[in-house]
N, C-alpha and C positions, 0 to 999 in steps of 0.2 A: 299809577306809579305811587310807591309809598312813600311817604315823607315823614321825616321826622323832626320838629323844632325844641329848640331849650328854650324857654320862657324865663323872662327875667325879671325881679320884683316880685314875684306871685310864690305862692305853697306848692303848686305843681310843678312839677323837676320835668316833665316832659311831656309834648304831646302829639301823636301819633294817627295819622292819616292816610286815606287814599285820596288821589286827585286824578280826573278824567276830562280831561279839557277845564270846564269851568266848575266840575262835580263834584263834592266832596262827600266822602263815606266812610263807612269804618272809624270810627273816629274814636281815640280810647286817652284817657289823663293818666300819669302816674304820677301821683299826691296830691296832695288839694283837698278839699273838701268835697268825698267820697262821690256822694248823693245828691250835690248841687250838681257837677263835672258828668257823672253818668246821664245826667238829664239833659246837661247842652247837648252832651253826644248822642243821645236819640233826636232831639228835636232837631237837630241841625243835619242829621243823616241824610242825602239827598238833595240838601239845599246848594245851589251855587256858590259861588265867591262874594258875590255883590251881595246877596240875599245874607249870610252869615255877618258881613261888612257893615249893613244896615241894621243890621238889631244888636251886635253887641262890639261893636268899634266904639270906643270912651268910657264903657262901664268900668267903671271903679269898685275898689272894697275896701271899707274903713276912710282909713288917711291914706292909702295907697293912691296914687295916680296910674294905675291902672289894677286889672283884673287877670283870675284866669280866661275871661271869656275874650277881654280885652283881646290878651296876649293871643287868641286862638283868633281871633279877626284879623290882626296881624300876621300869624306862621300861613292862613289860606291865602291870603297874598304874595305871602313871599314866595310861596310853594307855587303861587299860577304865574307870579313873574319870572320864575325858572324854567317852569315847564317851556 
């Protein structure tokens, strides 16, 4: 299933997924800083919920209290709590 979440606090206006039970793939930013954003979405390509949950749930940037990666450990969540 594709999902889409709006990220709130962060550069990136949106972020865009596939979700397969616990799977997440395809995974694409629109704004943000480019070359950081393209890199979560390769690394994380294939990873679970829990598995993305664990390595970038609380990342912060700057004086922000949270992140784009943050906000992307959140939308996998939200997105397996719907499914």
């Amino acid at each position: 299933m594709q999902y889409t979440f709006r990220p709130k606090g962060v550069c990136s206006m949106e972020i865009n997924f596939d979700i397969d039970g616990n799977i997440i793939s395809n995974i694409s930013f629109t704004g943000g800083c480019n070359g950081n954003l393209k890199a979560i979405a390769k690394l994380c390509d294939g990873m679970t919920v829990e598995e993305i949950e664990s390595k970038l749930k609380g990342n912060t940037c700057g004086f922000k209290n949270t992140s784009c990666a943050d906000q992307f450990a959140i939308a996998v969540r939200e997105a397996y709590d719907k499914n």
